[in-house]
PDB file as gemmi writes it, atoms N, CA and C in Angstrom:
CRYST1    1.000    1.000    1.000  90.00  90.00  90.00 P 1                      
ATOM      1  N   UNK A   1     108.749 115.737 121.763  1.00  0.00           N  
ATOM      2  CA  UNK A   1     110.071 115.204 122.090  1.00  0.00           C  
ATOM      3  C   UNK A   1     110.362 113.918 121.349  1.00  0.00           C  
ATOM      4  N   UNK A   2     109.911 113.721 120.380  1.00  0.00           N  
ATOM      5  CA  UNK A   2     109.959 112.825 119.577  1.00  0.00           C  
ATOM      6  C   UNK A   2     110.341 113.230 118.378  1.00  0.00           C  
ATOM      7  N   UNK A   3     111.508 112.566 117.748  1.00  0.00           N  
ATOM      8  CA  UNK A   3     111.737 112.887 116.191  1.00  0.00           C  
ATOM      9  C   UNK A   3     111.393 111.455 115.268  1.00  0.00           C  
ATOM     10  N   UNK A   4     111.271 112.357 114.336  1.00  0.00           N  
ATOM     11  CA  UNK A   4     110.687 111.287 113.008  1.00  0.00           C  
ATOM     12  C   UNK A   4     111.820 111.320 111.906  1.00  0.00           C  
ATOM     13  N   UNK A   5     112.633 110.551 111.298  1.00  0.00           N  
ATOM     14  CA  UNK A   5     113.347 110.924 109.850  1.00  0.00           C  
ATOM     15  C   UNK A   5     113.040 110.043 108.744  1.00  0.00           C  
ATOM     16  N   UNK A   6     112.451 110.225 107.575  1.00  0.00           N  
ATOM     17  CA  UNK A   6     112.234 109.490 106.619  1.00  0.00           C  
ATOM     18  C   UNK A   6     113.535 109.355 105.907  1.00  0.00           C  
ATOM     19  N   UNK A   7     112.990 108.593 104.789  1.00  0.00           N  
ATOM     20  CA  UNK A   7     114.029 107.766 103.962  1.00  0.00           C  
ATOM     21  C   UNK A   7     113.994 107.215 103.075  1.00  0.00           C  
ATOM     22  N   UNK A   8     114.274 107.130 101.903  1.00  0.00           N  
ATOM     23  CA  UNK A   8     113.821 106.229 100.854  1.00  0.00           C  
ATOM     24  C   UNK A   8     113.058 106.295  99.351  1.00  0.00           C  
ATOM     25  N   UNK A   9     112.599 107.831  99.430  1.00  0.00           N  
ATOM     26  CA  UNK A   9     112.292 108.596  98.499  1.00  0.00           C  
ATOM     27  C   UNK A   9     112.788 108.919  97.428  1.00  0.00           C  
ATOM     28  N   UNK A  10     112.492 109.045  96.127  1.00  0.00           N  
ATOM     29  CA  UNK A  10     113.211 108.891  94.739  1.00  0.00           C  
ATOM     30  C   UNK A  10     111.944 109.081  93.646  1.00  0.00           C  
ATOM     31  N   UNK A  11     112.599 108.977  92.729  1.00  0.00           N  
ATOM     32  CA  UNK A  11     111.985 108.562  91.213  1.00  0.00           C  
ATOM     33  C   UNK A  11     112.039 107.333  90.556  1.00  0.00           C  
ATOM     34  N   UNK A  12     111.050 106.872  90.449  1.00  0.00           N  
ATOM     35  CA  UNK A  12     110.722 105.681  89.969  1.00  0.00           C  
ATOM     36  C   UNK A  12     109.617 105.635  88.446  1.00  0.00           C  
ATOM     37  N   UNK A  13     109.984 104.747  87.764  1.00  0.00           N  
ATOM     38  CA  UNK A  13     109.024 104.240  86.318  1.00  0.00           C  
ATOM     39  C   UNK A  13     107.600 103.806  86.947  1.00  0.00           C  
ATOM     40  N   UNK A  14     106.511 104.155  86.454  1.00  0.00           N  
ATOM     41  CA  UNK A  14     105.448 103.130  86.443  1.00  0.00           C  
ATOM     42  C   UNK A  14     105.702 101.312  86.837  1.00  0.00           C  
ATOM     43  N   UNK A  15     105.024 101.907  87.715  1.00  0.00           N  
ATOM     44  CA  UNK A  15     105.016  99.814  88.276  1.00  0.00           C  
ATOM     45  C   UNK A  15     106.055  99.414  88.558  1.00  0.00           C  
ATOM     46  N   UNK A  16     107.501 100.685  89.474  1.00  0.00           N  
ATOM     47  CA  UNK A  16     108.000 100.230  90.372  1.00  0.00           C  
ATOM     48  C   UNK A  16     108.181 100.345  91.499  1.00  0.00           C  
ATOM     49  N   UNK A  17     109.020  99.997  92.351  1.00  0.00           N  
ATOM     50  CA  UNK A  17     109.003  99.907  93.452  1.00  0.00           C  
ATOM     51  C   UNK A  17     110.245 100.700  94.339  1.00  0.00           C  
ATOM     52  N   UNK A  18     109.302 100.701  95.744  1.00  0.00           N  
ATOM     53  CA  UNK A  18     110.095 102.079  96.429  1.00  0.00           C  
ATOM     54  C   UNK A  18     109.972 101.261  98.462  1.00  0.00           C  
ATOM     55  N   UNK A  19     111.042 101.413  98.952  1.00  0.00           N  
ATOM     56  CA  UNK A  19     110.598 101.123 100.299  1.00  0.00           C  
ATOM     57  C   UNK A  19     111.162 102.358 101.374  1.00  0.00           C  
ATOM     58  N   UNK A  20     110.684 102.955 102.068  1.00  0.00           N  
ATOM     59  CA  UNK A  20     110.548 103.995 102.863  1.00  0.00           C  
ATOM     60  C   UNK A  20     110.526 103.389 104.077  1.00  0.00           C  
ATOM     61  N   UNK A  21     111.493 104.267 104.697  1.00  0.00           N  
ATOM     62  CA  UNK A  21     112.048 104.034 106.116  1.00  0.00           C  
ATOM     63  C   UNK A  21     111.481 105.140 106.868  1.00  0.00           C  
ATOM     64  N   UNK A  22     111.199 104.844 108.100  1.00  0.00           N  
ATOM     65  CA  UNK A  22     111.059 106.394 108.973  1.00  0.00           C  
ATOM     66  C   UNK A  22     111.547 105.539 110.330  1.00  0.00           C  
ATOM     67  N   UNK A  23     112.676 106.558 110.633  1.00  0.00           N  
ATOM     68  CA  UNK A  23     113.323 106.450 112.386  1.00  0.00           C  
ATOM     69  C   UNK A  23     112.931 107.416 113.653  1.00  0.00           C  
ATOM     70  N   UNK A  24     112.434 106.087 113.989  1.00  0.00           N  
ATOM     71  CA  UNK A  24     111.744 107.630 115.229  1.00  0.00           C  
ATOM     72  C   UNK A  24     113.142 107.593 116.309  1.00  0.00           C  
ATOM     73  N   UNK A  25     113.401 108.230 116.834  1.00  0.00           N  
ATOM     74  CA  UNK A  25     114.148 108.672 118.003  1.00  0.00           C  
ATOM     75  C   UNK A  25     113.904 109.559 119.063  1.00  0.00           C  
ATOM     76  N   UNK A  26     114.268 109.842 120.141  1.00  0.00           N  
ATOM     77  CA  UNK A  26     113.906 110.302 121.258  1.00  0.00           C  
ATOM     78  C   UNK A  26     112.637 109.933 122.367  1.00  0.00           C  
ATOM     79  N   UNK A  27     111.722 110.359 123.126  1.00  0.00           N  
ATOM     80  CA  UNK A  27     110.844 110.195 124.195  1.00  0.00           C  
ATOM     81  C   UNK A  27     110.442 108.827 122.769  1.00  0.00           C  
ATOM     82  N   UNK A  28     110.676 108.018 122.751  1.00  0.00           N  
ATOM     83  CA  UNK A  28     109.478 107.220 122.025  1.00  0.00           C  
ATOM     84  C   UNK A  28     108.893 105.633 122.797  1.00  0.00           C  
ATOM     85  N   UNK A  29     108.896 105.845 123.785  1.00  0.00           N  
ATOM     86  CA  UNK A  29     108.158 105.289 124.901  1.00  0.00           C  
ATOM     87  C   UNK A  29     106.669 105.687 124.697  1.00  0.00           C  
ATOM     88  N   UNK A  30     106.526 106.750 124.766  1.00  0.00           N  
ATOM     89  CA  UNK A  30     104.802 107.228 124.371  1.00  0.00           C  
ATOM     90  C   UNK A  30     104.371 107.049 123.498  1.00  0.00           C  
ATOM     91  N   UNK A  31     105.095 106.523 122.034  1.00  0.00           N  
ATOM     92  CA  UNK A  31     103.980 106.156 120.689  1.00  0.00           C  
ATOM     93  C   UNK A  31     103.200 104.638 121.119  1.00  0.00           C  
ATOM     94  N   UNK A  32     102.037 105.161 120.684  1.00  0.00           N  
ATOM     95  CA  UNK A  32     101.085 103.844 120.599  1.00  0.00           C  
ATOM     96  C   UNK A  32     100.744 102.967 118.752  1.00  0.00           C  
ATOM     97  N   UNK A  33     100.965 104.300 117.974  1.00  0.00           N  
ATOM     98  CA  UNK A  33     101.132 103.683 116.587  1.00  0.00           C  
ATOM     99  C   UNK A  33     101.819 104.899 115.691  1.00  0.00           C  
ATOM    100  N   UNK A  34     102.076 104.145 115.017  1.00  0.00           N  
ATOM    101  CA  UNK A  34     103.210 105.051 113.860  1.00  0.00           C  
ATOM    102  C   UNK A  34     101.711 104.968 112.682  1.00  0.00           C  
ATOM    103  N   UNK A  35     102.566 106.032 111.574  1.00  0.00           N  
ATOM    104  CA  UNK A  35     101.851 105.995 110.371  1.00  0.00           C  
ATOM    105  C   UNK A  35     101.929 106.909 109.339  1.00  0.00           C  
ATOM    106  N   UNK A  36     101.646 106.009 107.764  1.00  0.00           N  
ATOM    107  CA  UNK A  36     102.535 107.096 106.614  1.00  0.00           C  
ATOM    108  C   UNK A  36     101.119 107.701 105.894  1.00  0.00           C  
ATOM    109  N   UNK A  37     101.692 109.011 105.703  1.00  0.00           N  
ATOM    110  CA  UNK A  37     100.625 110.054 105.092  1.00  0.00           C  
ATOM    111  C   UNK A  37     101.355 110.584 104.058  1.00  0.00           C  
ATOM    112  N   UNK A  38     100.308 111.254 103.092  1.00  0.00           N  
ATOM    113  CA  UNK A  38     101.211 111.594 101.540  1.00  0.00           C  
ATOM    114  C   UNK A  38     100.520 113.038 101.393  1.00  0.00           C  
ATOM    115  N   UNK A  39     101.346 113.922 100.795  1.00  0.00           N  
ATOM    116  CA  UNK A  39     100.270 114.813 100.025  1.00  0.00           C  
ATOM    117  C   UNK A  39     101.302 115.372  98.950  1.00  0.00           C  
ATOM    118  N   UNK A  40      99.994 115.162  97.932  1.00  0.00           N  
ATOM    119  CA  UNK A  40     100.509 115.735  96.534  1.00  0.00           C  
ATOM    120  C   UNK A  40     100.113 116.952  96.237  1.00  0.00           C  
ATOM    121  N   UNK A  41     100.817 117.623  95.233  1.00  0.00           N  
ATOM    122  CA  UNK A  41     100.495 118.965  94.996  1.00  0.00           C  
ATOM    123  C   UNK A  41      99.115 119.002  94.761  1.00  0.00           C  
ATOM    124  N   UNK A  42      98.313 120.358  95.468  1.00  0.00           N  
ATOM    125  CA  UNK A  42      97.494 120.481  95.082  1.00  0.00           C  
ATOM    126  C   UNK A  42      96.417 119.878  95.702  1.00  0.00           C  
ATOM    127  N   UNK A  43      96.403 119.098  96.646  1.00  0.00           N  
ATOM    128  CA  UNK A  43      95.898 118.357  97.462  1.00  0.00           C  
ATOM    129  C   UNK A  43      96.071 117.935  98.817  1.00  0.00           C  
ATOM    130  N   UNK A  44      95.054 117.967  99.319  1.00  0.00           N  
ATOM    131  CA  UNK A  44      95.145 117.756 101.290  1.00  0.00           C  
ATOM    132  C   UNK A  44      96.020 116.439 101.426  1.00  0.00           C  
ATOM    133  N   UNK A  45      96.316 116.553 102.375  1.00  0.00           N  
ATOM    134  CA  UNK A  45      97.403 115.284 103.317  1.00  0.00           C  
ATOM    135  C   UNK A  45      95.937 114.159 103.544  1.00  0.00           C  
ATOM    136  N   UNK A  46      96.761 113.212 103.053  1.00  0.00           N  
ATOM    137  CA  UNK A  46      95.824 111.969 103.140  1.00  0.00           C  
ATOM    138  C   UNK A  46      96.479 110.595 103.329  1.00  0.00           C  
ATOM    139  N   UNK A  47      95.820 109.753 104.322  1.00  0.00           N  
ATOM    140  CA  UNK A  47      96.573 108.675 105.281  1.00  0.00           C  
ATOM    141  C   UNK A  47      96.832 107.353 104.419  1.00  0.00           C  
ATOM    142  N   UNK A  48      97.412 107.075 104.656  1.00  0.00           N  
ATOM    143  CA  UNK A  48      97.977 106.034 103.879  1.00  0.00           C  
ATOM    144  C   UNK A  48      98.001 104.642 104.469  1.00  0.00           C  
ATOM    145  N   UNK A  49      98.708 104.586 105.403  1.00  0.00           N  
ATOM    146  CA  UNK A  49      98.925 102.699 106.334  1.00  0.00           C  
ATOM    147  C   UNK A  49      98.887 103.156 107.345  1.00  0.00           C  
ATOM    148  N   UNK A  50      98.778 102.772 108.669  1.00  0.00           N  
ATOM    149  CA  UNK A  50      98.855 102.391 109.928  1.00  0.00           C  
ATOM    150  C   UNK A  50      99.718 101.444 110.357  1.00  0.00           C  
ATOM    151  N   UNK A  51     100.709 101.439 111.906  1.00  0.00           N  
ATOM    152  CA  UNK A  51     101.013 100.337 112.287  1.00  0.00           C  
ATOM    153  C   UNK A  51     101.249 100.671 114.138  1.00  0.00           C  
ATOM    154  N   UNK A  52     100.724  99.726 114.546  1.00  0.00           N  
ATOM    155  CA  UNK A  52     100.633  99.500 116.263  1.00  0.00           C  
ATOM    156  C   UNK A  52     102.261  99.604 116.545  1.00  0.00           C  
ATOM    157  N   UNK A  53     102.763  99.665 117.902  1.00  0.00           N  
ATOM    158  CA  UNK A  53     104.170 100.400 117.988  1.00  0.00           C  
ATOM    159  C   UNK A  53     104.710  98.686 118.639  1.00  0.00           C  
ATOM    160  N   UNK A  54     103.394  97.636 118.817  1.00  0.00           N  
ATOM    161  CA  UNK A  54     104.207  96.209 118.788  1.00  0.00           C  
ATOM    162  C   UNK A  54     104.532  95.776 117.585  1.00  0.00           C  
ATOM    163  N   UNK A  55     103.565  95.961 116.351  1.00  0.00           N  
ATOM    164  CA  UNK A  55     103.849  95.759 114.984  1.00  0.00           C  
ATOM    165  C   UNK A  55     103.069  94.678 114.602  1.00  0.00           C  
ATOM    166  N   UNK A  56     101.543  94.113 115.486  1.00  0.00           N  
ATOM    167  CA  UNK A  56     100.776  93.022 114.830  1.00  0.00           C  
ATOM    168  C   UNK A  56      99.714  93.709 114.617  1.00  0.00           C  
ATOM    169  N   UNK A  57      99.155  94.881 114.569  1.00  0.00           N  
ATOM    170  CA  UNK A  57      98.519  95.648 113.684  1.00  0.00           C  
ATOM    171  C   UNK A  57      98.490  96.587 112.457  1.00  0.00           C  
ATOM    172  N   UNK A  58      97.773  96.363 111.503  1.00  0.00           N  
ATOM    173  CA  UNK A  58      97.731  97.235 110.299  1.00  0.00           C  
ATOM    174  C   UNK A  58      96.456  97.499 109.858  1.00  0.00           C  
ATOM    175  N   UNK A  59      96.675  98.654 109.315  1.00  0.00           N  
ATOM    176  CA  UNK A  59      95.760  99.248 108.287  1.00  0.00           C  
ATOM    177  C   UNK A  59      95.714 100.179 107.118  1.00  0.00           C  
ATOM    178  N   UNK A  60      95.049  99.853 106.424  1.00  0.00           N  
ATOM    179  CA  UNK A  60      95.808 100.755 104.850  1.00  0.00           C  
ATOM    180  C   UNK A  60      94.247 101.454 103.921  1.00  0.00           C  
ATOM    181  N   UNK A  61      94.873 102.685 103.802  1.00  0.00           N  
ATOM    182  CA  UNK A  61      93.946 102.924 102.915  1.00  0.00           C  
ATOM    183  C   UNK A  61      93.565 102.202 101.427  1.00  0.00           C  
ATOM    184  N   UNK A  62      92.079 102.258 101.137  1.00  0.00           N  
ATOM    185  CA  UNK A  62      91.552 100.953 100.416  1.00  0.00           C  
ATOM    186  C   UNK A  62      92.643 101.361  98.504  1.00  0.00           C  
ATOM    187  N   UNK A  63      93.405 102.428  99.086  1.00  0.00           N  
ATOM    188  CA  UNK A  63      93.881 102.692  97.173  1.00  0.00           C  
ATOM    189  C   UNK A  63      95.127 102.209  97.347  1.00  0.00           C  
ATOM    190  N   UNK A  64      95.733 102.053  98.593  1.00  0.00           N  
ATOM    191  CA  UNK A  64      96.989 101.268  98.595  1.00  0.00           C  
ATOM    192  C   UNK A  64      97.009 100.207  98.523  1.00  0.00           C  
ATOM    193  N   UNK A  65      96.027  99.393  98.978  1.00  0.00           N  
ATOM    194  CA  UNK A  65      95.872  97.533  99.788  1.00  0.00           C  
ATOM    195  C   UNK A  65      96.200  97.189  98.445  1.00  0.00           C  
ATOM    196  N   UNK A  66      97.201  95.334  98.675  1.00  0.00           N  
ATOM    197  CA  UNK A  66      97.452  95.220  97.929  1.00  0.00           C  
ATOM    198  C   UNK A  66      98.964  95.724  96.950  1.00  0.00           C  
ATOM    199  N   UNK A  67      99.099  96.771  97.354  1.00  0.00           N  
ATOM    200  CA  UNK A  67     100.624  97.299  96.864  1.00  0.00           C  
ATOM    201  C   UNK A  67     101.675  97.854  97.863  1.00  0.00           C  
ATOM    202  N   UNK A  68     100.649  98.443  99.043  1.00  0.00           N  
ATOM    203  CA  UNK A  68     101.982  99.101  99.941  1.00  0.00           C  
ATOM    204  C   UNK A  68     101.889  98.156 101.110  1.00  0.00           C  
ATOM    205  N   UNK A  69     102.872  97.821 101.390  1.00  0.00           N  
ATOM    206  CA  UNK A  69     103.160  97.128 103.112  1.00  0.00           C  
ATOM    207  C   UNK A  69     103.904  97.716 104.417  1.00  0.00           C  
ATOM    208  N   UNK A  70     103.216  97.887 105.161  1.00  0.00           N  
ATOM    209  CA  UNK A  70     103.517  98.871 106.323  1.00  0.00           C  
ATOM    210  C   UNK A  70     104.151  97.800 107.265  1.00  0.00           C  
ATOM    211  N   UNK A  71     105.414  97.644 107.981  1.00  0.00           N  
ATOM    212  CA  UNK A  71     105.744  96.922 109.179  1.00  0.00           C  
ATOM    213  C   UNK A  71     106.857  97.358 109.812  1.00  0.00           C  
ATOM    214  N   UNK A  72     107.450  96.805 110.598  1.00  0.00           N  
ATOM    215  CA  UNK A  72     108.362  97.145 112.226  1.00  0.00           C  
ATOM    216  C   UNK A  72     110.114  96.403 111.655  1.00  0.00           C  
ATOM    217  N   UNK A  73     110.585  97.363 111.747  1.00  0.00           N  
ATOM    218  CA  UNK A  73     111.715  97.072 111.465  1.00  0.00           C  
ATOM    219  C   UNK A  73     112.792  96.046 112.780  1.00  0.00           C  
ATOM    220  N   UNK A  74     114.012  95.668 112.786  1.00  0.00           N  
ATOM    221  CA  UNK A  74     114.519  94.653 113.712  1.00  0.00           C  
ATOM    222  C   UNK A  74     114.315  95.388 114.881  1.00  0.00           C  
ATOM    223  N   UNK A  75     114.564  97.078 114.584  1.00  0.00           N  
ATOM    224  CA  UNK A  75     114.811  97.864 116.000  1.00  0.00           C  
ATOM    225  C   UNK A  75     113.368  98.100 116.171  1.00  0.00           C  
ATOM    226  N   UNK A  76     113.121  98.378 116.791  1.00  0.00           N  
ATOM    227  CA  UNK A  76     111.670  98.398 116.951  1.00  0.00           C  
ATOM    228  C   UNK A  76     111.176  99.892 116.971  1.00  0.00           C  
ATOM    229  N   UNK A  77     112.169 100.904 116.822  1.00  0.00           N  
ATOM    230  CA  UNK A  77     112.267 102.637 116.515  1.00  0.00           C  
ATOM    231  C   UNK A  77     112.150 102.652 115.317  1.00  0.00           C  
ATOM    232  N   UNK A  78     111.607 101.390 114.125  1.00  0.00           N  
ATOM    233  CA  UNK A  78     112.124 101.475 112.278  1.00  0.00           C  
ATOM    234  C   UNK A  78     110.175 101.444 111.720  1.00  0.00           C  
ATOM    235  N   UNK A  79     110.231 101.839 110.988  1.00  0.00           N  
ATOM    236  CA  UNK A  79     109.003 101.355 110.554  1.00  0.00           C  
ATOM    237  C   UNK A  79     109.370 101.544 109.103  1.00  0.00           C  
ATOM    238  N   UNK A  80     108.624 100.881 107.820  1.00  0.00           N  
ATOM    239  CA  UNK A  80     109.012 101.224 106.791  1.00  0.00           C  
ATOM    240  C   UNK A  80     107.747 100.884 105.835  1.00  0.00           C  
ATOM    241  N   UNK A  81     107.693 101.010 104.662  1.00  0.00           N  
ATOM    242  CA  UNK A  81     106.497 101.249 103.479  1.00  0.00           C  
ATOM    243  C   UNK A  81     107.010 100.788 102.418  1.00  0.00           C  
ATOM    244  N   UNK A  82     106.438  99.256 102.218  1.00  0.00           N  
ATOM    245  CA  UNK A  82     107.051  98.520 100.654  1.00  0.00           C  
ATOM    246  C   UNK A  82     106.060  99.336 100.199  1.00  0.00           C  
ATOM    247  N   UNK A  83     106.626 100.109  98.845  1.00  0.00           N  
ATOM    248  CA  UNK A  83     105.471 100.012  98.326  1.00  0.00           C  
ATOM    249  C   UNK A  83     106.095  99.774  96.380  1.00  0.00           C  
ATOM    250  N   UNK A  84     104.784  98.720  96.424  1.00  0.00           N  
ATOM    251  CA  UNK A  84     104.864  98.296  94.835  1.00  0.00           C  
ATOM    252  C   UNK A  84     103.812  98.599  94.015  1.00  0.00           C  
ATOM    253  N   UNK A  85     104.000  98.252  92.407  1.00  0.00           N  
ATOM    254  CA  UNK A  85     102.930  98.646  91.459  1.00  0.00           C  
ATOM    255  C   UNK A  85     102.358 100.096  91.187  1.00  0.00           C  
ATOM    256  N   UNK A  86     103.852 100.887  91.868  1.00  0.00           N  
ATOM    257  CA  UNK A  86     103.690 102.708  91.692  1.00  0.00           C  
ATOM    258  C   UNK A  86     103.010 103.044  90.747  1.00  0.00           C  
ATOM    259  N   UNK A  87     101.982 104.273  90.885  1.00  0.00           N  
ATOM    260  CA  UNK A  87     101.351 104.788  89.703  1.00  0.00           C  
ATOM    261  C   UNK A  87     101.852 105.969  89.887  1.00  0.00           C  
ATOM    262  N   UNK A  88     101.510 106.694  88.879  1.00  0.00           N  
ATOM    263  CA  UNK A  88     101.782 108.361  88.937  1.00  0.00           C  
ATOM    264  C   UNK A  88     101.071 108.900  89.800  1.00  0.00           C  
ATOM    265  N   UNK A  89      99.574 108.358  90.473  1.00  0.00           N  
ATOM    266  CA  UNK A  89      99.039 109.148  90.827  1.00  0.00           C  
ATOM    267  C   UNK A  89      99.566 109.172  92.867  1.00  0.00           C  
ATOM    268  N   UNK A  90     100.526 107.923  92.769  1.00  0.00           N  
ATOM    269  CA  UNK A  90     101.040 107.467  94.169  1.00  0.00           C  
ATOM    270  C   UNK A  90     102.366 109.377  94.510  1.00  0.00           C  
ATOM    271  N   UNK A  91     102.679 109.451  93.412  1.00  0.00           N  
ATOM    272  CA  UNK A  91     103.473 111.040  93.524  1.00  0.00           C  
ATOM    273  C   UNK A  91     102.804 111.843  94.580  1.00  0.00           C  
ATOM    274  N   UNK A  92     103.929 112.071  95.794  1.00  0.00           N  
ATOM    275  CA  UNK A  92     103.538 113.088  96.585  1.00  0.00           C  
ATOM    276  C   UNK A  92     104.746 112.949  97.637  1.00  0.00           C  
ATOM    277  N   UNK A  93     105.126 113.744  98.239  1.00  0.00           N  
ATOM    278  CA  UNK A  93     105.511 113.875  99.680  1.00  0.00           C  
ATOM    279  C   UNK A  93     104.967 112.867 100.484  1.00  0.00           C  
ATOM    280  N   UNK A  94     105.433 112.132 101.056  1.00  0.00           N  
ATOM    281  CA  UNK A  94     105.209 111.180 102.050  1.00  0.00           C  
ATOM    282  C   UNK A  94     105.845 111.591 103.768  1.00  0.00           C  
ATOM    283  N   UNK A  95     105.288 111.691 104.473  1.00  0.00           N  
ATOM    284  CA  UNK A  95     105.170 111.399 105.971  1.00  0.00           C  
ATOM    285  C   UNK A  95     104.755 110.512 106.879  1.00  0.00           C  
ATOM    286  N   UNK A  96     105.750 110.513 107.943  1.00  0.00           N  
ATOM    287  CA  UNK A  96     105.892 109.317 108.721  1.00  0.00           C  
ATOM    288  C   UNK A  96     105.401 110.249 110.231  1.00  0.00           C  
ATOM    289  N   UNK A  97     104.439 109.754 110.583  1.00  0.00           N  
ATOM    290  CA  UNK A  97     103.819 110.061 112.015  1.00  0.00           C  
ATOM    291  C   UNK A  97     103.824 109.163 113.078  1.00  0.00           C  
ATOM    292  N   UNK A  98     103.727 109.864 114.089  1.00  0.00           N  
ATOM    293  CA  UNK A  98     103.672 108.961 115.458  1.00  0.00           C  
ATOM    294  C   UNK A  98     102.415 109.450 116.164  1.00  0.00           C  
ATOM    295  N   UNK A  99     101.427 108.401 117.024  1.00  0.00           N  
ATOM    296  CA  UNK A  99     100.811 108.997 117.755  1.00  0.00           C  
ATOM    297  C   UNK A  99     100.977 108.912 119.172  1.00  0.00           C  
ATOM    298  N   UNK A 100     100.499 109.127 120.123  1.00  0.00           N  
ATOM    299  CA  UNK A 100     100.776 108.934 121.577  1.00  0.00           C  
ATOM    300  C   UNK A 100      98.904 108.217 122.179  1.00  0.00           C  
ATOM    301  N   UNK A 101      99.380 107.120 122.910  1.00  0.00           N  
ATOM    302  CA  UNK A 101      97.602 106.531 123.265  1.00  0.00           C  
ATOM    303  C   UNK A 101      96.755 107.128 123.604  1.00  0.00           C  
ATOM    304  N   UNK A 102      97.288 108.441 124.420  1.00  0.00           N  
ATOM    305  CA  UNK A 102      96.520 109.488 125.100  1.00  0.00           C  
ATOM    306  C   UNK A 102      95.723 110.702 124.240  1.00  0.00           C  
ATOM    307  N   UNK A 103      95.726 110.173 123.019  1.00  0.00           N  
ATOM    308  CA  UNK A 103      95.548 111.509 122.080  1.00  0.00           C  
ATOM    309  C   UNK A 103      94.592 110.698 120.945  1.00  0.00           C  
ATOM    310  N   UNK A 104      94.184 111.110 120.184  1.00  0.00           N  
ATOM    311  CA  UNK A 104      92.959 111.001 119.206  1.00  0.00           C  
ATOM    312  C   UNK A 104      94.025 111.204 117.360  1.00  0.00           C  
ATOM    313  N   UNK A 105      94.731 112.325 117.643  1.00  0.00           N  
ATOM    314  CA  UNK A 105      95.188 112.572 116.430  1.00  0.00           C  
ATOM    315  C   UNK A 105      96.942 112.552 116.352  1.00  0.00           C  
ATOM    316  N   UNK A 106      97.778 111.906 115.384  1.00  0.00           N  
ATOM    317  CA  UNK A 106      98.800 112.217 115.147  1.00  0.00           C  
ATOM    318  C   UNK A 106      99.705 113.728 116.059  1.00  0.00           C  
ATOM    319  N   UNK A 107     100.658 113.194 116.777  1.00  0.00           N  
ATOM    320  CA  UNK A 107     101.132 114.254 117.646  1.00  0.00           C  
ATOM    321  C   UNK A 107     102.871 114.507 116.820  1.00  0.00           C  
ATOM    322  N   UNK A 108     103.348 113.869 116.329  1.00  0.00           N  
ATOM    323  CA  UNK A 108     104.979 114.191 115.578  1.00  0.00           C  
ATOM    324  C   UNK A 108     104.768 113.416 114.110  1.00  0.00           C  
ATOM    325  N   UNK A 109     105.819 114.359 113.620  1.00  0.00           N  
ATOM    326  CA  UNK A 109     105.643 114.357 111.602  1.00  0.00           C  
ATOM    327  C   UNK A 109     107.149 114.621 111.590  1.00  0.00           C  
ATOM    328  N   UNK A 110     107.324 113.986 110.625  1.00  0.00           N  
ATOM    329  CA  UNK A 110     108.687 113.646 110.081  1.00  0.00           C  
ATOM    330  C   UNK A 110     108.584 114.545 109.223  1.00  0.00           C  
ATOM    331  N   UNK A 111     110.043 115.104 108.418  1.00  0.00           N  
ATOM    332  CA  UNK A 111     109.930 116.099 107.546  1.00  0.00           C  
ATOM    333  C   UNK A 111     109.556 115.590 106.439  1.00  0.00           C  
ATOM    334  N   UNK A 112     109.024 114.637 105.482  1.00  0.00           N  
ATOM    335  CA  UNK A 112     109.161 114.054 103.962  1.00  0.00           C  
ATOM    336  C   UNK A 112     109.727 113.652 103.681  1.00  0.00           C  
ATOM    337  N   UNK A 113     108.947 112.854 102.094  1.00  0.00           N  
ATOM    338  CA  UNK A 113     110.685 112.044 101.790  1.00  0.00           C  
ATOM    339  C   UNK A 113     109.874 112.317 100.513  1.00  0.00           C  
ATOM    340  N   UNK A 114     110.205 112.785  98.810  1.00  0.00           N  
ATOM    341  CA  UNK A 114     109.582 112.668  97.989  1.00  0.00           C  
ATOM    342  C   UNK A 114     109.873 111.495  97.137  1.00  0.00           C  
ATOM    343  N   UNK A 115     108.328 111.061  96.755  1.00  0.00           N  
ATOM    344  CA  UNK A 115     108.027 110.250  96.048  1.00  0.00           C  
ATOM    345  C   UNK A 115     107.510 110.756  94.807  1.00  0.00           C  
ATOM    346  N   UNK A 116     108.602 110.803  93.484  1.00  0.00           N  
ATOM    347  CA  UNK A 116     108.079 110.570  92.276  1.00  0.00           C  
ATOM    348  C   UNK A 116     107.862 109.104  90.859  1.00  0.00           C  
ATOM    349  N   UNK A 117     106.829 109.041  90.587  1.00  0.00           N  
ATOM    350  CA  UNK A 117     106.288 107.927  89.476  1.00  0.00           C  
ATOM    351  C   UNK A 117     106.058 108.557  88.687  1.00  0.00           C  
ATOM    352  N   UNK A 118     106.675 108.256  87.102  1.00  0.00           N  
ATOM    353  CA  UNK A 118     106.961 108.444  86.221  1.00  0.00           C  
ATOM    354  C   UNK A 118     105.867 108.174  85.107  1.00  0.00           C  
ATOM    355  N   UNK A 119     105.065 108.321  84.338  1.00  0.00           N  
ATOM    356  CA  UNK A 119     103.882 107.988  83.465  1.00  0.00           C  
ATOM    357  C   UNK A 119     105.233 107.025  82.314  1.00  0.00           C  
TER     358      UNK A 119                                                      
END                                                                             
């Protein structure tokens, strides 16, 4: 009972920059943390940032740190993904998840937003 909508997805040159929105709406009383996942062709879905649903926690996978920034938008339903210093290999579908405290694994997925970087 939770929806996810991304945002922000495009084509971009080498070593630029892209910021991604995801709006959660509905039951979202039950998320305990949001979080963006990518998968590129050809390859499994793999996690990207973390963020707590107050917004003073983060965590990022060690190939992003450094370029992508995960945080809480004014509404507190916003979450979004600076992300800078794009490589080609950053190309993939991106997803925005929610989890619920009661659960171990990601429970709602946003439909995508594609991300292409340009060589």
């Amino acid at each position: 009972q939770v929806q996810l909508v991304e945002s922000g997805g495009g084509l971009v040159q080498y070593g630029g920059s892209l910021r991604l929105s995801c709006a959660a709406s509905g039951r979202t009383f039950s998320i305990d943390r949001m979080g963006w996942f990518r998968q590129a062709p050809g390859k499994e879905r793999e996690f990207v940032a973390a963020i707590n649903w107050s917004g003073d926690n983060t965590n990022y996978k060690d190939f992003v740190k450094g370029r992508f920034t995960i945080s809480r938008g004014n509404a507190k339903n916003t979450v979004y993904l600076q992300m800078n210093s794009l490589k080609p290999e950053d190309t993939a579908v991106y997803y925005c998840a929610a989890k619920k405290s009661t659960t171990a694994n990601y429970d709602y997925w946003g439909q995508g937003t594609q991300v292409t970087v340009s060589s």
